[in-house]
C-alpha positions in Angstrom: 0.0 0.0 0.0 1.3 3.7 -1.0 1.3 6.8 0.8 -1.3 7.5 -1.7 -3.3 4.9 -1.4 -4.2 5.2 2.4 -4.5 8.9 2.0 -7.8 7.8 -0.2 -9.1 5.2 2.3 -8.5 7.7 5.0 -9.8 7.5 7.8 -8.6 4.3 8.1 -7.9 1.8 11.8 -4.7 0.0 12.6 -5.5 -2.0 15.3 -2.2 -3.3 17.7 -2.0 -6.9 18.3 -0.5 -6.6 21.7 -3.6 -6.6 23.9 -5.1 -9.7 21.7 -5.1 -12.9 23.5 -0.9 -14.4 21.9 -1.9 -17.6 22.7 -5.0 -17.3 20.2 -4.0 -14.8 18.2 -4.9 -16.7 15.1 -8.7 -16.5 16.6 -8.0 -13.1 17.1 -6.9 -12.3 13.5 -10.1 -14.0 12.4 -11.7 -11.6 14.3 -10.7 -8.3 13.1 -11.1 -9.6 9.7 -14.4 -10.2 10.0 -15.1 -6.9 10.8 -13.0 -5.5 8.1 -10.3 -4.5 9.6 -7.2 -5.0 7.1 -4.4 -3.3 9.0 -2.6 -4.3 12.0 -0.6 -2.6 14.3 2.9 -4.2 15.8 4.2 -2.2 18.8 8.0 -3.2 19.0 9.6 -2.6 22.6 13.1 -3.4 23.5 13.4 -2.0 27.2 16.0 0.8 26.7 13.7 3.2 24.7 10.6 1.8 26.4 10.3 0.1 30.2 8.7 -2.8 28.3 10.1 -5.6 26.4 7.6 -6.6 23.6 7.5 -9.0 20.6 10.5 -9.1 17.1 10.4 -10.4 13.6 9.0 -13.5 14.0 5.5 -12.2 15.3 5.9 -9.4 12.4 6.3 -12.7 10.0 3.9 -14.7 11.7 1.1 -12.5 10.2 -1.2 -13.1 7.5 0.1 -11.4 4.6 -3.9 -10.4 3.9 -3.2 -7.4 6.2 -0.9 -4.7 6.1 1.6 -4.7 8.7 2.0 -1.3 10.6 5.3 -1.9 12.5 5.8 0.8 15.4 9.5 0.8 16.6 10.2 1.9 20.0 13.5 0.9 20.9 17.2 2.6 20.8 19.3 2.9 17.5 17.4 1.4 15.1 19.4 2.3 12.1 21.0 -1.5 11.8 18.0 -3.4 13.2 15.0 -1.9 10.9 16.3 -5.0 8.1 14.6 -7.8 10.0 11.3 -6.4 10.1 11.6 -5.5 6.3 12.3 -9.0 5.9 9.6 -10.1 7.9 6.7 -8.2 5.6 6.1 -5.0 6.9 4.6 -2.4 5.0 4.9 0.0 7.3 8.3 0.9 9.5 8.0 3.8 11.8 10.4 5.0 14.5 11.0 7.7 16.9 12.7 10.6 16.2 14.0 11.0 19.6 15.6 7.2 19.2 18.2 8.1 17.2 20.9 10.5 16.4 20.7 10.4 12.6 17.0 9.9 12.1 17.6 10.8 8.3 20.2 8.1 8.0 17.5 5.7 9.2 14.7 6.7 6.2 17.1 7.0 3.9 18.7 3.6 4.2 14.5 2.3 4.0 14.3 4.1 0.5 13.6 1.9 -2.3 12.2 -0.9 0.0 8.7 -0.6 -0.7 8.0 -0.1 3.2 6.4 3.3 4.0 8.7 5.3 6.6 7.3 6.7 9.5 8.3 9.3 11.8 7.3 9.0 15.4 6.7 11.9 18.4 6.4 11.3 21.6 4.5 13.9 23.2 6.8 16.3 24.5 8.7 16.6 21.5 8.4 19.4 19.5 6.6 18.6 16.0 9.0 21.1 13.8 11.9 18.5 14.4 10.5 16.6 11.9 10.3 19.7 9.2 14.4 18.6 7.9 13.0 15.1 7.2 10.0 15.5 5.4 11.7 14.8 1.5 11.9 11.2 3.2 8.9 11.1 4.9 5.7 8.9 4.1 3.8 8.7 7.3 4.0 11.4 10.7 2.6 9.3 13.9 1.9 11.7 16.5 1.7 10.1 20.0 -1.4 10.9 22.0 -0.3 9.6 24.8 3.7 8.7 26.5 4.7 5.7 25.1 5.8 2.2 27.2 2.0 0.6 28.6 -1.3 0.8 27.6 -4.5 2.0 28.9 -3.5 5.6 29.2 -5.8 8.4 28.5 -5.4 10.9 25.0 -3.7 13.7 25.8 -5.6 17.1 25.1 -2.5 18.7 23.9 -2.8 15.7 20.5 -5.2 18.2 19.2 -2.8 21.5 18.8 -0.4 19.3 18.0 -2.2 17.5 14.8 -3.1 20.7 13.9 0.6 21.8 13.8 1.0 18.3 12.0 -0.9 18.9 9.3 0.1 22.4 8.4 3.7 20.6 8.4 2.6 18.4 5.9 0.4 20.4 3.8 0.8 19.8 0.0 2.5 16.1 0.7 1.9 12.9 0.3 2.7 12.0 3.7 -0.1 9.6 6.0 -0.5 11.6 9.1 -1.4 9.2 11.9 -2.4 9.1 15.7 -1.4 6.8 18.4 -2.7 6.4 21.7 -6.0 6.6 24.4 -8.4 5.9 21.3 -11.4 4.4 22.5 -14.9 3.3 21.1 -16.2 6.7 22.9 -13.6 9.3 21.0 -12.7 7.8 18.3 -15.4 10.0 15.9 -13.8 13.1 17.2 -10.3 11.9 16.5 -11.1 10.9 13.1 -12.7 14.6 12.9 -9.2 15.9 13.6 -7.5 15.0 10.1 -6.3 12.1 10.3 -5.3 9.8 7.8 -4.5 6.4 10.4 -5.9 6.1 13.8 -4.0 3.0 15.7 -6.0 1.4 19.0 -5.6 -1.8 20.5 -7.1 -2.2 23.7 -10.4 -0.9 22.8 -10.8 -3.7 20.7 -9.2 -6.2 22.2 -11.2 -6.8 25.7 -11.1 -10.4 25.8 -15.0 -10.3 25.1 -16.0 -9.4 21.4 -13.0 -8.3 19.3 -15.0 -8.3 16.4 -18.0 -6.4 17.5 -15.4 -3.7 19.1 -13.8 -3.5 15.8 -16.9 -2.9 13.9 -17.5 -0.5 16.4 -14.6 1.8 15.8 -14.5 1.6 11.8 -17.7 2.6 12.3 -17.5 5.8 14.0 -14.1 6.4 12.0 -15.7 5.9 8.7 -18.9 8.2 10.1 -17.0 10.8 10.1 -15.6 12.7 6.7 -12.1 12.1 5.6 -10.4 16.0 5.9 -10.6 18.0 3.5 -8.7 20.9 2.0 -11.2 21.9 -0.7 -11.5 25.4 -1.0 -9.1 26.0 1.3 -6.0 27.3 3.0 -7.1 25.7 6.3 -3.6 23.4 6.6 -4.8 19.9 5.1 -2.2 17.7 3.4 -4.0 15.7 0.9 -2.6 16.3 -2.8 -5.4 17.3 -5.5 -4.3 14.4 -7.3 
């Protein structure tokens, strides 16, 4: 999937696989594809960047290759350890900026791959840094929430700072994205926001009806109207093309 191609879609759900149930995770697969859910979300973890250690390639290449694989990397220096996760079928690769000293070293060695890049902010990071970046830039995640454990609440601060976001952006190609405290109750006001990707996880995945939460949230993402920049000036980022 292009840049492109989920800007059209937009808004579209990633859901992360970490609150499913591992041990059925197959089951739970089933489950957001019955609801029509064709994206899911891989939050990597390796204990320096993050408190938590999380999952690595294999789970990424465990996946059914029906859905696109959002890979979110939260871990230290990732410029020589993005290659497994390539390998493993990701379509998407996104990092932190704050992970790395040579951030642009990072996209650049993922040009060419196929993968769509991603840039990550954590919520005290200012979203200008990314501004030097953006020539290598297919996707902007903008955390809502600090990242390391789930079950936090969205940040009111996500809003300025998707605004900021989008202006940023405006005129690219680049998938801007949100990360963090979505729930079946905000999730239409997110969407409302102008955003392109909106990742959850344990809003779905309750250990009761994965499938009905799901259908649930594309619902009240897809309720709402993809952002538009039509007559204009107000600091969208979709392309007239």
């Amino acid at each position: 999937m292009t840049a492109g191609e989920l800007i059209a879609r937009a808004p579209c759900l990633s859901v992360g696989i970490l609150t499913a149930d591992l041990l059925r995770l197959g089951e739970e697969l089933e489950a957001l594809d019955a609801a029509g859910v064709d994206i899911v979300h891989v939050d990597v973890m390796d204990g320096v960047f993050c408190p938590l250690t999380t999952v690595g390639p294999p789970i990424v290449k465990a996946l059914p290759d029906r859905f696109v694989i959002d890979v979110h990397l939260m871990i230290d220096e990732p410029l020589e350890k993005v290659w497994p996760y390539v390998d493993a079928g990701a379509g998407i690769i996104t990092f932190h900026v704050e992970s790395t000293r040579h951030p642009h070293r990072v996209l650049q060695s993922l040009a060419g791959t196929g993968v769509l890049r991603g840039i990550a902010l954590n919520p005290g990071t200012p979203v200008s840094v990314v501004h030097p970046l953006l020539d290598e830039l297919e996707l902007l995640l903008v955390l809502a929430v600090n990242p390391g454990w789930s079950g936090q609440a969205f940040l009111p601060s996500t809003e300025r700072r998707l605004a900021e976001a989008r202006a940023l952006i405006a005129g690219r190609e680049i998938v801007l994205a949100v990360d963090g405290g979505i729930t079946k109750a905000n999730a239409e006001h997110v969407a409302s926001l102008g955003v392109d990707l909106i990742v959850t996880g344990s809003a779905v995945f309750d250990g009761i009806a994965p499938s009905d939460n799901a259908r649930a949230l594309l619902e009240a993402v897809r309720g709402t109207p993809a952002f538009s920049t039509t007559g204009g000036g107000d600091g969208g980022h979709r392309s007239d093309g």
